[in-house]
LOMARLO-641882 format. One record per atom (N, C-alpha, C, O): x negated, y negated, z; residue in three letters; atom name. Coordinates in nm, 2 decimals. Atoms other than C-alpha are relative to their C-alpha. Layout:
% LOMARLO-641882
pt u:X | v:Y | w:Z | code:ALA | site:CA
...
% end
This chain:
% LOMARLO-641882
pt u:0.09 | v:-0.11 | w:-0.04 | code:UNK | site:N
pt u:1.21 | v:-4.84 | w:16.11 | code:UNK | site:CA
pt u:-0.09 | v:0.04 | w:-0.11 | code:UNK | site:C
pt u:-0.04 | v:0.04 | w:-0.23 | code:UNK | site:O
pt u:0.14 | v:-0.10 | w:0.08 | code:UNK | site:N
pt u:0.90 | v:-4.69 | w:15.93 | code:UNK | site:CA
pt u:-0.02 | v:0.14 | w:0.02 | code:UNK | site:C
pt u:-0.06 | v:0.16 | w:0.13 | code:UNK | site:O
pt u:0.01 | v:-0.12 | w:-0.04 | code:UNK | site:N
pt u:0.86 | v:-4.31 | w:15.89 | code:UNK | site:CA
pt u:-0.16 | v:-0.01 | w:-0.12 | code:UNK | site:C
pt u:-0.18 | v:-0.07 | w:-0.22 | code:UNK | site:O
pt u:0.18 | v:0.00 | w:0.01 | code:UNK | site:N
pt u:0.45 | v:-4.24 | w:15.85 | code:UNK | site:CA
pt u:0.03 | v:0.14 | w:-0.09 | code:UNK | site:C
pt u:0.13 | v:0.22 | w:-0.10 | code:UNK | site:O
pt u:-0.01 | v:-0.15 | w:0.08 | code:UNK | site:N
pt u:0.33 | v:-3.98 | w:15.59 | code:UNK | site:CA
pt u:0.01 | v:0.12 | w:0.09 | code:UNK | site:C
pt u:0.06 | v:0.21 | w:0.03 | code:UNK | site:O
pt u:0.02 | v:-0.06 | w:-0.06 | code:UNK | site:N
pt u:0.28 | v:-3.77 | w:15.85 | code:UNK | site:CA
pt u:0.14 | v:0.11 | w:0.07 | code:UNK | site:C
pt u:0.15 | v:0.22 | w:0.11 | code:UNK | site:O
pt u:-0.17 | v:-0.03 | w:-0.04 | code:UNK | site:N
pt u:0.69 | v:-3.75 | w:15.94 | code:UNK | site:CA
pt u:-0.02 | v:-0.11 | w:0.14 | code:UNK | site:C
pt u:0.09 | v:-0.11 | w:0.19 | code:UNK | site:O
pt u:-0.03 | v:0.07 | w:-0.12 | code:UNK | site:N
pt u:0.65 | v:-3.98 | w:16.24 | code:UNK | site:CA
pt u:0.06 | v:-0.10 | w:0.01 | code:UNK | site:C
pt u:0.02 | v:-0.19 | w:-0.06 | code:UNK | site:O
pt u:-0.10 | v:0.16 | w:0.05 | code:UNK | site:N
pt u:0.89 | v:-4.25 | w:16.26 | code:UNK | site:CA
pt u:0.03 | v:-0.10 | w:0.09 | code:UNK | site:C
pt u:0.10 | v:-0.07 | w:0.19 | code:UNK | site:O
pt u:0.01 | v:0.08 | w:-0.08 | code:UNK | site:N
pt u:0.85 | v:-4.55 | w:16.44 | code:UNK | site:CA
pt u:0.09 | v:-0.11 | w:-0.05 | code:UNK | site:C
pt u:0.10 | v:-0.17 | w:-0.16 | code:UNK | site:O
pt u:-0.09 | v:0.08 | w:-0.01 | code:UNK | site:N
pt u:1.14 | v:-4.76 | w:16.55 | code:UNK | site:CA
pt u:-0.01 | v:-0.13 | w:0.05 | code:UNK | site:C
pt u:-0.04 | v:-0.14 | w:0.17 | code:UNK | site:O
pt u:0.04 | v:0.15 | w:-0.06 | code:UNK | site:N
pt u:1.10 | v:-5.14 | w:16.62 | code:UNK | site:CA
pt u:0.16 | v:-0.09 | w:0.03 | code:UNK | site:C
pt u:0.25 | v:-0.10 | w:-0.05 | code:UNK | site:O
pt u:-0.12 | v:0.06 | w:-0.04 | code:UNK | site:N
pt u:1.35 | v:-5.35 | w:16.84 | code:UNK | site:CA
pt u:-0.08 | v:-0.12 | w:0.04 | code:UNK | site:C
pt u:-0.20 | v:-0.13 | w:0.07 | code:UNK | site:O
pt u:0.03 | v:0.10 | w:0.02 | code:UNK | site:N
pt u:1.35 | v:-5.71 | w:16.85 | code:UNK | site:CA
pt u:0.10 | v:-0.10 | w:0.13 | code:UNK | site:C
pt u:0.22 | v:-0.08 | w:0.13 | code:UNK | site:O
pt u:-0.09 | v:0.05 | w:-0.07 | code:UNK | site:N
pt u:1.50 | v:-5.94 | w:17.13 | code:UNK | site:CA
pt u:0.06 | v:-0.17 | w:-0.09 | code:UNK | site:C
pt u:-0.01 | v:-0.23 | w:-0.17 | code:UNK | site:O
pt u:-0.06 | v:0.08 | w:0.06 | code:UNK | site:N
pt u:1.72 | v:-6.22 | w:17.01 | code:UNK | site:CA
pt u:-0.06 | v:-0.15 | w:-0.07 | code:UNK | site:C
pt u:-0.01 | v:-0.22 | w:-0.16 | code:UNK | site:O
pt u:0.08 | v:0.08 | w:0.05 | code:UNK | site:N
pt u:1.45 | v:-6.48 | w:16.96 | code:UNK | site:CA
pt u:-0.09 | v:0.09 | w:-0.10 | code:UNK | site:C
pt u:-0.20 | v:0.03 | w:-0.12 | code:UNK | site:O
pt u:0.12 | v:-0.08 | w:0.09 | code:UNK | site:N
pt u:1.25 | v:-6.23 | w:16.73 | code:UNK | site:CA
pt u:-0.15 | v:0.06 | w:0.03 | code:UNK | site:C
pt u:-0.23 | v:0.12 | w:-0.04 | code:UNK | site:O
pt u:0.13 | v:-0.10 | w:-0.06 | code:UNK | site:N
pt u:0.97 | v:-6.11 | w:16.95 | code:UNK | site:CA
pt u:0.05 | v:0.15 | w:0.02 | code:UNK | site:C
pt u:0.16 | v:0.19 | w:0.05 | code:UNK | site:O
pt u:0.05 | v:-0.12 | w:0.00 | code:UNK | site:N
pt u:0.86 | v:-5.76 | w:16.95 | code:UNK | site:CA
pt u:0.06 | v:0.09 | w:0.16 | code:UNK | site:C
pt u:-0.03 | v:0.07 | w:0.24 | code:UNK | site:O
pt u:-0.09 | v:-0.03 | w:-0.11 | code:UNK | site:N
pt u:1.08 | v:-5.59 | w:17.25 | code:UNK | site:CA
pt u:-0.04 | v:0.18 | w:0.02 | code:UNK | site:C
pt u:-0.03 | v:0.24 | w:0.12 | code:UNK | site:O
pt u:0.02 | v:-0.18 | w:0.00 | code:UNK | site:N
pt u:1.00 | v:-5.19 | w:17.17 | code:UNK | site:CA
pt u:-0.05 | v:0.04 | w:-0.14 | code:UNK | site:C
pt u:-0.01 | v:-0.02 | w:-0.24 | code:UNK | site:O
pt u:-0.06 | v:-0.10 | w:0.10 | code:UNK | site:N
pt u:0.90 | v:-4.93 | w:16.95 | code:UNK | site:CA
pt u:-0.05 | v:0.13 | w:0.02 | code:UNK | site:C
pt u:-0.17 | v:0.16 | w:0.06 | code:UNK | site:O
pt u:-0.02 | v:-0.10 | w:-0.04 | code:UNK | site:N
pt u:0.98 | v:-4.62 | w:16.98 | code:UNK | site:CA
pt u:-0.09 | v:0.11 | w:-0.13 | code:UNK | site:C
pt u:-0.11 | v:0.06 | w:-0.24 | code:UNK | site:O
pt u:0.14 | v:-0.08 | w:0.07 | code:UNK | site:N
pt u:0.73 | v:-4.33 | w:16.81 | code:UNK | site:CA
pt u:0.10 | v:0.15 | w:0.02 | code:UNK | site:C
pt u:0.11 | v:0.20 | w:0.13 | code:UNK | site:O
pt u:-0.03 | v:-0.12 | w:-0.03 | code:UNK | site:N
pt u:0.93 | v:-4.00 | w:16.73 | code:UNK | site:CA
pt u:0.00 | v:0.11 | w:-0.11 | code:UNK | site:C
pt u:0.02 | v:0.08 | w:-0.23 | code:UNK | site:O
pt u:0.02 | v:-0.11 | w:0.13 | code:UNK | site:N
pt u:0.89 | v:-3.69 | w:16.53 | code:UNK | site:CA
pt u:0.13 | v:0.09 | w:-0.01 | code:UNK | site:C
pt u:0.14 | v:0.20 | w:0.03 | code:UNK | site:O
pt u:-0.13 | v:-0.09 | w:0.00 | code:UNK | site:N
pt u:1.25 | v:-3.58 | w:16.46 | code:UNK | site:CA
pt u:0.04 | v:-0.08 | w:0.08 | code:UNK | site:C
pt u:0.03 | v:-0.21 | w:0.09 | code:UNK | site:O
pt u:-0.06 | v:0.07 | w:-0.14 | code:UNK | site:N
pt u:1.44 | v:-3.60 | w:16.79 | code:UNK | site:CA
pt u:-0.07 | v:-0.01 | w:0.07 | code:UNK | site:C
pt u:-0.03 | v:-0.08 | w:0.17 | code:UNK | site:O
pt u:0.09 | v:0.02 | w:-0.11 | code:UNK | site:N
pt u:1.13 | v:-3.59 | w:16.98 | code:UNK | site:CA
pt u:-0.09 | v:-0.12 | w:0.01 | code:UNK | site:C
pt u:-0.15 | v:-0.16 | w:-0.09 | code:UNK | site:O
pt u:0.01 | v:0.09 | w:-0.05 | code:UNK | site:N
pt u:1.03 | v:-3.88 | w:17.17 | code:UNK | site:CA
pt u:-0.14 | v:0.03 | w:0.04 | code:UNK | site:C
pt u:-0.17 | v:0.12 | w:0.12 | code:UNK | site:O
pt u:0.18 | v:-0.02 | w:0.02 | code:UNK | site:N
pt u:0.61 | v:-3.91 | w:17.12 | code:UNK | site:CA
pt u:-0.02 | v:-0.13 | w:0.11 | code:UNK | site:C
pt u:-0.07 | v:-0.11 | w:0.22 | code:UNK | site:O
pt u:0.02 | v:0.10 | w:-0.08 | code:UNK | site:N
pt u:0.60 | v:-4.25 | w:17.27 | code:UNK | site:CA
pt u:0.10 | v:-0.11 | w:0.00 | code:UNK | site:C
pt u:0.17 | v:-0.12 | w:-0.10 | code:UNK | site:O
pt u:-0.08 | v:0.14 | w:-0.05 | code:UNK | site:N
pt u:0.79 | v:-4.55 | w:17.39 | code:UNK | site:CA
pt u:-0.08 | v:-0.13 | w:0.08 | code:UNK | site:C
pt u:-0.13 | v:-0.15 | w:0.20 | code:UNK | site:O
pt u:0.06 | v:0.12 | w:-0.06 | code:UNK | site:N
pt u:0.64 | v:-4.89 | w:17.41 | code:UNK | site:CA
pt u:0.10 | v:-0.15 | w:0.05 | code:UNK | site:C
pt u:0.18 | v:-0.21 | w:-0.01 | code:UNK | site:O
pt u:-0.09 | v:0.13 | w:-0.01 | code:UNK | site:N
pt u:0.80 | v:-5.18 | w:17.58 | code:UNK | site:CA
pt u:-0.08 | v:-0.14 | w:0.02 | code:UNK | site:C
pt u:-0.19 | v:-0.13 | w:0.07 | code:UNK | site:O
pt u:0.04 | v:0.16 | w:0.00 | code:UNK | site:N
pt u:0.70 | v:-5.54 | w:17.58 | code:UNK | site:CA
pt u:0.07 | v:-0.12 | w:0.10 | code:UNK | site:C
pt u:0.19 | v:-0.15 | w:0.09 | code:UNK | site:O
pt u:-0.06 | v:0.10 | w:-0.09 | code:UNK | site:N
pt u:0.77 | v:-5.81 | w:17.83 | code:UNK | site:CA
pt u:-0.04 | v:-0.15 | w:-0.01 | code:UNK | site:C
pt u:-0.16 | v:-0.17 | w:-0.01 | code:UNK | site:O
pt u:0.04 | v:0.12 | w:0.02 | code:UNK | site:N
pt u:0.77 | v:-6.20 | w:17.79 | code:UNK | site:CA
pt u:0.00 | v:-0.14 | w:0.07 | code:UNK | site:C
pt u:0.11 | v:-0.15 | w:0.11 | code:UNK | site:O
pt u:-0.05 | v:0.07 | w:-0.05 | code:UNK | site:N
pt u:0.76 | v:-6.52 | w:17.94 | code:UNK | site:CA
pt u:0.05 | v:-0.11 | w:-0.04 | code:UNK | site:C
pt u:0.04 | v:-0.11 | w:-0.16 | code:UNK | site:O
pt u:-0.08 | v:0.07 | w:0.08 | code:UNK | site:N
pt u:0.96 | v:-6.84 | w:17.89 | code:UNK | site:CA
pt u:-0.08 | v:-0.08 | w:-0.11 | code:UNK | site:C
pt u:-0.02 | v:-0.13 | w:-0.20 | code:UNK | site:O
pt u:0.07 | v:0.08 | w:0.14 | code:UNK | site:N
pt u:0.67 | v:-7.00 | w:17.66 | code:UNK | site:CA
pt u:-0.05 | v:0.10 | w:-0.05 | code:UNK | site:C
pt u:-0.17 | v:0.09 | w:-0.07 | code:UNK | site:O
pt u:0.05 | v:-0.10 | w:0.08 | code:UNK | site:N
pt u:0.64 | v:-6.66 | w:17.50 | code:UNK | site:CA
pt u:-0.08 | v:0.07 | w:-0.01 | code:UNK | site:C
pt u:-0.10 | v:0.15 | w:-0.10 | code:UNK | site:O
pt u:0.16 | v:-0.09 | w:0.05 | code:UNK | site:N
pt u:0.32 | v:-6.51 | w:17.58 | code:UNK | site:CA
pt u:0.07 | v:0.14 | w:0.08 | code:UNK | site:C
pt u:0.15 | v:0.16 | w:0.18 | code:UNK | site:O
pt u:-0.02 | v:-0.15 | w:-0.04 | code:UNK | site:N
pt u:0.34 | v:-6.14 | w:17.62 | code:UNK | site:CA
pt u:-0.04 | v:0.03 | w:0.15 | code:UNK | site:C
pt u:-0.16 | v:0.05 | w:0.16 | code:UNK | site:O
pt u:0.04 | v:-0.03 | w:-0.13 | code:UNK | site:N
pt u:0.33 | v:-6.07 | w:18.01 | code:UNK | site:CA
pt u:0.01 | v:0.10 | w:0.05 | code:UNK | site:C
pt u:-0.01 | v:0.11 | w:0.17 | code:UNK | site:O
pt u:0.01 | v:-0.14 | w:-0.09 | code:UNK | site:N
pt u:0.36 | v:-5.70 | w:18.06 | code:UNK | site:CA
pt u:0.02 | v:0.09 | w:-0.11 | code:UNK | site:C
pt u:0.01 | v:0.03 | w:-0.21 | code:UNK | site:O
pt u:0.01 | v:-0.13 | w:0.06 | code:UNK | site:N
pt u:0.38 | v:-5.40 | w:17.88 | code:UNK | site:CA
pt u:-0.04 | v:0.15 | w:0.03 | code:UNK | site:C
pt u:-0.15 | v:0.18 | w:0.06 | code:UNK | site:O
pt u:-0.05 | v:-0.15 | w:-0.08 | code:UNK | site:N
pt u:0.48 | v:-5.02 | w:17.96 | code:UNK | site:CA
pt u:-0.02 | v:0.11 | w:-0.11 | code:UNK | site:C
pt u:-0.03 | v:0.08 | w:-0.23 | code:UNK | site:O
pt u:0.03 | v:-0.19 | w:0.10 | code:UNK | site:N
pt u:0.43 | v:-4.66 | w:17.77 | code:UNK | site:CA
pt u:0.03 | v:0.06 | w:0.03 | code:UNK | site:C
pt u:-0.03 | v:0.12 | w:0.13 | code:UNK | site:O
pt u:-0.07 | v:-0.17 | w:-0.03 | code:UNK | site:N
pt u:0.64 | v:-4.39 | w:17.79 | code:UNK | site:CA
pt u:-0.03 | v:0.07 | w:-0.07 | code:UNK | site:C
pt u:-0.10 | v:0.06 | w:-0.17 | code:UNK | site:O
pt u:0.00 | v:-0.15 | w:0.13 | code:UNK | site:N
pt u:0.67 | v:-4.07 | w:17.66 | code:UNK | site:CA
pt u:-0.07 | v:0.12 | w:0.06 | code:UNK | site:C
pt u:-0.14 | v:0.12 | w:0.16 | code:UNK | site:O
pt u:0.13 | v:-0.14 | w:-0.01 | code:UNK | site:N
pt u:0.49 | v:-3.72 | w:17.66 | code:UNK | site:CA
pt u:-0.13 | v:0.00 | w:0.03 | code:UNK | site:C
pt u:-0.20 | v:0.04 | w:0.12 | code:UNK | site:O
pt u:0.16 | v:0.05 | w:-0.02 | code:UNK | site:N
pt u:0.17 | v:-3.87 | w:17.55 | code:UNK | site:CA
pt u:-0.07 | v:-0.10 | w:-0.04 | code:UNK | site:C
pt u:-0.02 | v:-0.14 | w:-0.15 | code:UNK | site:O
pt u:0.08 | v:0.09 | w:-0.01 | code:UNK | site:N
pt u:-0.05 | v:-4.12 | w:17.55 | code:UNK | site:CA
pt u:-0.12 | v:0.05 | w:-0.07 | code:UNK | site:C
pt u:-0.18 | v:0.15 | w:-0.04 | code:UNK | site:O
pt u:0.17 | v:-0.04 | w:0.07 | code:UNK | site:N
pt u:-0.38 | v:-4.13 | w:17.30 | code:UNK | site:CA
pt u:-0.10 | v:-0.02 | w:0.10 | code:UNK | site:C
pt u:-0.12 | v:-0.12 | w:0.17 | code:UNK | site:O
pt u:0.14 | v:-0.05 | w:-0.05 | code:UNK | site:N
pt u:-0.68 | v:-4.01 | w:17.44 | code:UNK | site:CA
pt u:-0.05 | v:-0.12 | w:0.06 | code:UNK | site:C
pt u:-0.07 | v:-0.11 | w:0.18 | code:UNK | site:O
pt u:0.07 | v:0.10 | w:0.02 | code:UNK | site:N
pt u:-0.83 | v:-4.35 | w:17.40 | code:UNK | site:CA
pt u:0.07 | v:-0.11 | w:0.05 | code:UNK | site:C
pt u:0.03 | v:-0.22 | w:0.01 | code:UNK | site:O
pt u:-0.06 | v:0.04 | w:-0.02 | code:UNK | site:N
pt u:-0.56 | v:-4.51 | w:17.59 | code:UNK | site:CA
pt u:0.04 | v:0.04 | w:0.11 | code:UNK | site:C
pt u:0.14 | v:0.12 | w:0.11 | code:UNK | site:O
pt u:-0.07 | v:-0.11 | w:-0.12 | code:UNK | site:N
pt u:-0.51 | v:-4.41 | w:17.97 | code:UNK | site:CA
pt u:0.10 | v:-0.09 | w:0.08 | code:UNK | site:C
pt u:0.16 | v:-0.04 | w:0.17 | code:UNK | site:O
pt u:-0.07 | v:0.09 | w:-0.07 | code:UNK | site:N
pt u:-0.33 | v:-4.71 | w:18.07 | code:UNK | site:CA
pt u:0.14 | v:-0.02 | w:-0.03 | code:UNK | site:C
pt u:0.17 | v:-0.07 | w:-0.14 | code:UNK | site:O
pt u:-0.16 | v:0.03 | w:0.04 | code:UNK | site:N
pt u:0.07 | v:-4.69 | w:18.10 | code:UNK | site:CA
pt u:0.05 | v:-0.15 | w:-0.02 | code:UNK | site:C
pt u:0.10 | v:-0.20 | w:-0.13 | code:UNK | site:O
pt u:-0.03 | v:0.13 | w:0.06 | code:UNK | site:N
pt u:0.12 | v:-5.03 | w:18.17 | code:UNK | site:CA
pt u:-0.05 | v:-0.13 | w:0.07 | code:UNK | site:C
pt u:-0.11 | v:-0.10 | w:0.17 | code:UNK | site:O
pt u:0.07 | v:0.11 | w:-0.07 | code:UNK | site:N
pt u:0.01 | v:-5.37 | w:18.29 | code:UNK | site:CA
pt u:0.13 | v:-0.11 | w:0.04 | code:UNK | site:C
pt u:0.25 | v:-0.12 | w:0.01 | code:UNK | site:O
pt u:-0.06 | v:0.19 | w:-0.09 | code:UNK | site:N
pt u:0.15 | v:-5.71 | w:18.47 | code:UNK | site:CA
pt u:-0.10 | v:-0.10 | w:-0.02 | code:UNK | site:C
pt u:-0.21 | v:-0.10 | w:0.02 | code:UNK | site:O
pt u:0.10 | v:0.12 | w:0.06 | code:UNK | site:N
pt u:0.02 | v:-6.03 | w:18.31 | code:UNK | site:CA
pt u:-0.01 | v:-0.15 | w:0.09 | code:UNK | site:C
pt u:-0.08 | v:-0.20 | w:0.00 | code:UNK | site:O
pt u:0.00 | v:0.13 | w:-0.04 | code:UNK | site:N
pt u:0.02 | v:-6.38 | w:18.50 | code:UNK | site:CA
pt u:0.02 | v:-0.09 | w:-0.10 | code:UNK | site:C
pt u:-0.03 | v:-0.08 | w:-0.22 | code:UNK | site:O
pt u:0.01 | v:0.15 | w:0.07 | code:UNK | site:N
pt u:0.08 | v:-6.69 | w:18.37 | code:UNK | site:CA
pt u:-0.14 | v:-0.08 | w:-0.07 | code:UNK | site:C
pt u:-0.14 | v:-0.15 | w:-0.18 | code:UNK | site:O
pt u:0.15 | v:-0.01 | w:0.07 | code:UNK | site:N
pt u:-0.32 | v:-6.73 | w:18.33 | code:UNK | site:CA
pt u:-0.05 | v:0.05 | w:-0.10 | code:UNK | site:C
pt u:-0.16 | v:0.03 | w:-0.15 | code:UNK | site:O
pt u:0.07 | v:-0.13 | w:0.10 | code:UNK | site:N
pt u:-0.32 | v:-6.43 | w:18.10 | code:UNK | site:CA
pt u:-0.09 | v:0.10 | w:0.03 | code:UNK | site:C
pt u:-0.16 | v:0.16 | w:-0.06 | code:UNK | site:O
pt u:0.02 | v:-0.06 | w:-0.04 | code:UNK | site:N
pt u:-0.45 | v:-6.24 | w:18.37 | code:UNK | site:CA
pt u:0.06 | v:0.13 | w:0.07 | code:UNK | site:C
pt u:0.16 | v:0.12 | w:0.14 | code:UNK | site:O
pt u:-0.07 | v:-0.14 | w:-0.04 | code:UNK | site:N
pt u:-0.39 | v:-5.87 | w:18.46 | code:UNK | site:CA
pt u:-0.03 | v:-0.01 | w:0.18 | code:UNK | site:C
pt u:-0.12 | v:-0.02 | w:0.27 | code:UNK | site:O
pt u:-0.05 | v:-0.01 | w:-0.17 | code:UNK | site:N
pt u:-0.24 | v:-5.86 | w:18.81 | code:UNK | site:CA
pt u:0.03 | v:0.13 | w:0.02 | code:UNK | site:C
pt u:0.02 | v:0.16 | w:0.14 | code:UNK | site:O
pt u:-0.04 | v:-0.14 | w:-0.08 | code:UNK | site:N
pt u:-0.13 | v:-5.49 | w:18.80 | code:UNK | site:CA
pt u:-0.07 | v:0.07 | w:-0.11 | code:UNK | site:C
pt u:-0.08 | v:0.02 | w:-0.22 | code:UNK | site:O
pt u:0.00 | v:-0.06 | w:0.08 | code:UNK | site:N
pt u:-0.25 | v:-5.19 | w:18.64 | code:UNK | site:CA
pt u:0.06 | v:0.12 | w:0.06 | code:UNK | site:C
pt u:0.05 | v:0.15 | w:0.18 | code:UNK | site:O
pt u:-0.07 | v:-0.16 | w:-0.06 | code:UNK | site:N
pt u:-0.03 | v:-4.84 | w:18.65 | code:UNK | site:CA
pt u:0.02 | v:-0.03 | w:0.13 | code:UNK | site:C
pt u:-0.02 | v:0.06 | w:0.21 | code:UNK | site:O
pt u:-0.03 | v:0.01 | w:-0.17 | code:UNK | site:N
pt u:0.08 | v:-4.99 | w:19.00 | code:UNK | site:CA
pt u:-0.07 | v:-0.03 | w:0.08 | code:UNK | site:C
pt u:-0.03 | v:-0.06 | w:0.20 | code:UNK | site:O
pt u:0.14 | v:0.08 | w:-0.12 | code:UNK | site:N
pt u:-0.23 | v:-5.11 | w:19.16 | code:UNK | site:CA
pt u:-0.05 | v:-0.14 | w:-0.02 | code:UNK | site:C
pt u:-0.10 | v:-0.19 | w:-0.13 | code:UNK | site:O
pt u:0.04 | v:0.14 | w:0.01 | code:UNK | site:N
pt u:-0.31 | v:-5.44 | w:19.22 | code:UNK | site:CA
pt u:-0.12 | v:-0.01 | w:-0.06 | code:UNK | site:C
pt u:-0.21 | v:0.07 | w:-0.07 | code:UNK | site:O
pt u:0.15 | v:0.02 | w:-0.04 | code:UNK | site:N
pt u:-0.57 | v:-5.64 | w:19.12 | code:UNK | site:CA
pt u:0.03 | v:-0.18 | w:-0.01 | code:UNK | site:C
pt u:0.12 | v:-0.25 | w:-0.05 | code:UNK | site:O
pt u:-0.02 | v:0.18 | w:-0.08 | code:UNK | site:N
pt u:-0.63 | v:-6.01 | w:19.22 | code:UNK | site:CA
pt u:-0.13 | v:-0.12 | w:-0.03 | code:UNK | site:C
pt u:-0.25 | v:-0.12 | w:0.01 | code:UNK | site:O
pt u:0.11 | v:0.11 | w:0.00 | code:UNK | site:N
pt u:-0.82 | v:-6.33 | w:19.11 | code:UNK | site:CA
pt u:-0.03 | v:-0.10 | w:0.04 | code:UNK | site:C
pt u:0.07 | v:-0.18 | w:0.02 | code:UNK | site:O
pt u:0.04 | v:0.08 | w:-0.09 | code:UNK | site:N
pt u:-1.00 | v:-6.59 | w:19.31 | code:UNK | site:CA
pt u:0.05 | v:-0.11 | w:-0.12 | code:UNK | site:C
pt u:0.08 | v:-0.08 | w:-0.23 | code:UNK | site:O
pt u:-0.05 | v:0.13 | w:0.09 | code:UNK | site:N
pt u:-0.90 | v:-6.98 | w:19.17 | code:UNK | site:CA
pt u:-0.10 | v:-0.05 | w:-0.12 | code:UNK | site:C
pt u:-0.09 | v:-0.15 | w:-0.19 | code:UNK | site:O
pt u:0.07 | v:-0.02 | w:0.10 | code:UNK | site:N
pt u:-1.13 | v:-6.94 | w:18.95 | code:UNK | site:CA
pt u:-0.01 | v:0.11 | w:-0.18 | code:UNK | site:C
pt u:-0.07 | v:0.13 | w:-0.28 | code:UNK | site:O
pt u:0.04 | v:-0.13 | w:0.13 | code:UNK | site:N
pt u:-1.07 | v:-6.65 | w:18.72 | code:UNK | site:CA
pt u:-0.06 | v:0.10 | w:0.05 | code:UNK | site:C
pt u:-0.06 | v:0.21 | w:0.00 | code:UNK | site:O
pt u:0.12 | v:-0.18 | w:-0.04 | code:UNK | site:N
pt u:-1.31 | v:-6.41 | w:18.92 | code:UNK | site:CA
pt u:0.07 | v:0.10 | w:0.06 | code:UNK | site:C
pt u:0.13 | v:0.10 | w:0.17 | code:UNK | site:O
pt u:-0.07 | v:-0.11 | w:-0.07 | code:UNK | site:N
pt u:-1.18 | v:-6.09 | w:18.95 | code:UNK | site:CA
pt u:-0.05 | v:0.04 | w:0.16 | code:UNK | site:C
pt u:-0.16 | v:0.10 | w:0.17 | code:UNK | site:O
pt u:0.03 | v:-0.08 | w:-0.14 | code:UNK | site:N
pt u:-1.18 | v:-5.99 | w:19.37 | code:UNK | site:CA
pt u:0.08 | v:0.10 | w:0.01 | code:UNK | site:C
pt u:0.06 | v:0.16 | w:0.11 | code:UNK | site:O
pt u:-0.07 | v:-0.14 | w:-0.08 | code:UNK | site:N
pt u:-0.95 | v:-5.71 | w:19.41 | code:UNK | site:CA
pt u:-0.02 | v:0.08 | w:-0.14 | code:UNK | site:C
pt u:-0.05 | v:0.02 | w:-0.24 | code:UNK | site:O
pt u:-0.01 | v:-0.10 | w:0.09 | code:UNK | site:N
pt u:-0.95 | v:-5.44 | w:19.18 | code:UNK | site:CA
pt u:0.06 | v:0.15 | w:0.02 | code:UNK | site:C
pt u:-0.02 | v:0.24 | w:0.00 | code:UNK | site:O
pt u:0.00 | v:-0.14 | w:0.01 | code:UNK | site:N
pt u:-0.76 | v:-5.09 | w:19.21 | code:UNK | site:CA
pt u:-0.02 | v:0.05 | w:0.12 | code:UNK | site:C
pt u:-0.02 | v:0.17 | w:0.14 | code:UNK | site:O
pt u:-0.02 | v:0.01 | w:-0.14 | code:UNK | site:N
pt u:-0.77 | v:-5.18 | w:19.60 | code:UNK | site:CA
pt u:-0.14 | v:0.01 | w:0.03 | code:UNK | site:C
pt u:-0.17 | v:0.08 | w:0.14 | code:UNK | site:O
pt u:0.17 | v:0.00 | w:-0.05 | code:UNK | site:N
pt u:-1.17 | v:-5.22 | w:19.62 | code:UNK | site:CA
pt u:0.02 | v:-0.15 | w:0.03 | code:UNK | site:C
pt u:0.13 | v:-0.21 | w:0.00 | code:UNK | site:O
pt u:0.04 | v:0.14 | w:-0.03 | code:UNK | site:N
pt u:-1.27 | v:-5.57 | w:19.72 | code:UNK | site:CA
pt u:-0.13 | v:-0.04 | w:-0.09 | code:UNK | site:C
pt u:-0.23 | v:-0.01 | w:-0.04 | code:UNK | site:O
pt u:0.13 | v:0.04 | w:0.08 | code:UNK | site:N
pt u:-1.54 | v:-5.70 | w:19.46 | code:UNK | site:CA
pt u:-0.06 | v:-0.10 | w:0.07 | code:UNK | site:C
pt u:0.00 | v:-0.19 | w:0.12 | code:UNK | site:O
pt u:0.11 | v:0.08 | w:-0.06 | code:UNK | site:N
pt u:-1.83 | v:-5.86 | w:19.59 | code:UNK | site:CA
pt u:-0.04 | v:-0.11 | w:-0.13 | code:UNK | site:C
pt u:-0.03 | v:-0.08 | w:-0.25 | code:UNK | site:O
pt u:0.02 | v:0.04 | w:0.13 | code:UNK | site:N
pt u:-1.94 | v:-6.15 | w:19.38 | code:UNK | site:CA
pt u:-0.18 | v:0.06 | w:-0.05 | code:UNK | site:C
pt u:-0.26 | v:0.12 | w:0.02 | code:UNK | site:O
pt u:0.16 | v:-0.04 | w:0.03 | code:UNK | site:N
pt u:-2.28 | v:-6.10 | w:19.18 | code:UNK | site:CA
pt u:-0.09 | v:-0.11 | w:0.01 | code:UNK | site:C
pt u:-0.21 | v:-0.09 | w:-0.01 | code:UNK | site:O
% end
């Protein structure tokens, strides 16, 4: 763990291969944020979640779902969807038109 000048102490958990699994953000006993991390079997990071009270400003997104492409398939629960190409068509439940 790391405690910031500020008193905030951020906790880091590790899953048994050594990738980055959580860390937890708290001031005392209070629980500021909770990040989790998700992976797949050749390692790339495929999801990631945010708990807590609050969320920065600059950050409204709790968490995502990654594909195997390294495309975002979900955000905060809503789809979104890419043609065989990479081109985003769905989004947030709109249908994108191409340009």
């Amino acid at each position: 763990s790391l405690t910031m000048p500020n008193g905030i102490a951020a906790e880091y958990t590790y899953d048994t291969v050594g990738r980055l699994e959580r860390i937890l953000y708290q001031n005392g006993s209070t629980s500021i944020r909770d990040l989790s991390y998700g992976y797949d079997e050749l390692n790339r990071r495929i999801s990631f979640s945010s708990n807590g009270p609050s969320r920065p400003k600059d950050s409204p997104i709790g968490s995502v779902v990654i594909n195997e492409r390294n495309q975002y398939t979900e955000v905060d629960g809503s789809a979104l969807q890419q043609d065989e190409n990479g081109n985003q068509i769905l989004a947030l439940g709109y249908k994108l038109a191409p340009l």
